[in-house]
C-alpha positions as CSV (number, residue, x, y, z in Angstrom):
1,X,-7.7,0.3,-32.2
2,X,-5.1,-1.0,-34.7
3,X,-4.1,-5.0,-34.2
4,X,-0.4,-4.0,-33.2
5,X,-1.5,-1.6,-30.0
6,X,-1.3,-2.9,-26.7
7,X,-4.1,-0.1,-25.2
8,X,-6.0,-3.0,-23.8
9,X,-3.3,-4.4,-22.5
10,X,-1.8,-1.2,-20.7
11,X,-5.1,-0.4,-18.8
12,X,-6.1,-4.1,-18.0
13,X,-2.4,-4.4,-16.3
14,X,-2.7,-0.7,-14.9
15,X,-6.2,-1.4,-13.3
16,X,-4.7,-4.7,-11.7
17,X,-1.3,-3.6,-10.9
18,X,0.0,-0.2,-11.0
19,X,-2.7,1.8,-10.1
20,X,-4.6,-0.6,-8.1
21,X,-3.6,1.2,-4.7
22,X,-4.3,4.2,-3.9
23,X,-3.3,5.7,-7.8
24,X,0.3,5.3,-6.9
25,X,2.6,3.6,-9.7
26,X,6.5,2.8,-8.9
27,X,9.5,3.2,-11.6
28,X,9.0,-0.2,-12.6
29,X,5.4,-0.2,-13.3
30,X,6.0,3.0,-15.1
31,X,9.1,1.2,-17.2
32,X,6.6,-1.8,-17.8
33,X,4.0,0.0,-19.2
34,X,6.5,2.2,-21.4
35,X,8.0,-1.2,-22.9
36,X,4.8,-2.7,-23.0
37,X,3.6,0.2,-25.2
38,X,6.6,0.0,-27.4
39,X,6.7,-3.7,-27.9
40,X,5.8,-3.0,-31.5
41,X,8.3,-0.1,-31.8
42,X,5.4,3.2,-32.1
43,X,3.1,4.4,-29.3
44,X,0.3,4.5,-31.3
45,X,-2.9,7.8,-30.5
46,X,-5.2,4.7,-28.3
47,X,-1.6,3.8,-26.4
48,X,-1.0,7.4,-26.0
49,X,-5.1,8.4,-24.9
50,X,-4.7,5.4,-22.5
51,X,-0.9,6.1,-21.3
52,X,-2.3,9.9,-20.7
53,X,-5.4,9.1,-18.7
54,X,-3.8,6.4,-16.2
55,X,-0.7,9.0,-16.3
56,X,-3.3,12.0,-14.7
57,X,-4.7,9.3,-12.4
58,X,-1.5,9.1,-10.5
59,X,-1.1,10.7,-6.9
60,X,1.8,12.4,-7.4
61,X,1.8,13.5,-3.1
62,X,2.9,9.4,-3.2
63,X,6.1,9.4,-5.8
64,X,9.5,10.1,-4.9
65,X,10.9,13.1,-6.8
66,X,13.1,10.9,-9.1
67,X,9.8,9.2,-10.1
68,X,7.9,12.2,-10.8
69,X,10.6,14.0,-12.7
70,X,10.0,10.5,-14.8
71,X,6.5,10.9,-14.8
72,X,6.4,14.4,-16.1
73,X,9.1,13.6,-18.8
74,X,7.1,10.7,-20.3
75,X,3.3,12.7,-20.2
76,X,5.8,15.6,-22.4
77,X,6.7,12.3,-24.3
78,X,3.1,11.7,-25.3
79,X,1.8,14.9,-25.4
80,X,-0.5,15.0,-22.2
């Protein structure tokens, strides 16, 4: 992992926040993992492995359809 990625960061706050209930995630947590990500400009390949794995974990039966649409746009983003 390079010293500029936040991948630690992204599952530590997805394990205590985002996904901590029932793998649901709301447009915010989504948007704060994105920026989070991107705080050094580049979504680096552990950001992306890590982005990609919490993104699979989500119950999408849980999401409005706005949210999904977000969520499917952003795995694309990443190549998931």
């Amino acid at each position: 992992m390079s010293d500029g990625s936040r991948a630690k960061e992204i599952e530590q706050y997805s394990f205590l926040y985002a996904l901590a209930n029932d793998d649901v995630i709301s447009e915010s947590e989504l948007s704060f993992m994105k920026k989070l990500a991107l705080k050094d400009g580049v979504i680096d390949e552990e950001e992306k492995r890590v982005l990609c794995s919490l993104l699979d974990r989500v119950n999408e039966d849980h999401v409005d359809d706005q949210l999904k649409k977000s969520l499917h746009d952003f795995s694309k983003e990443l190549g998931c």
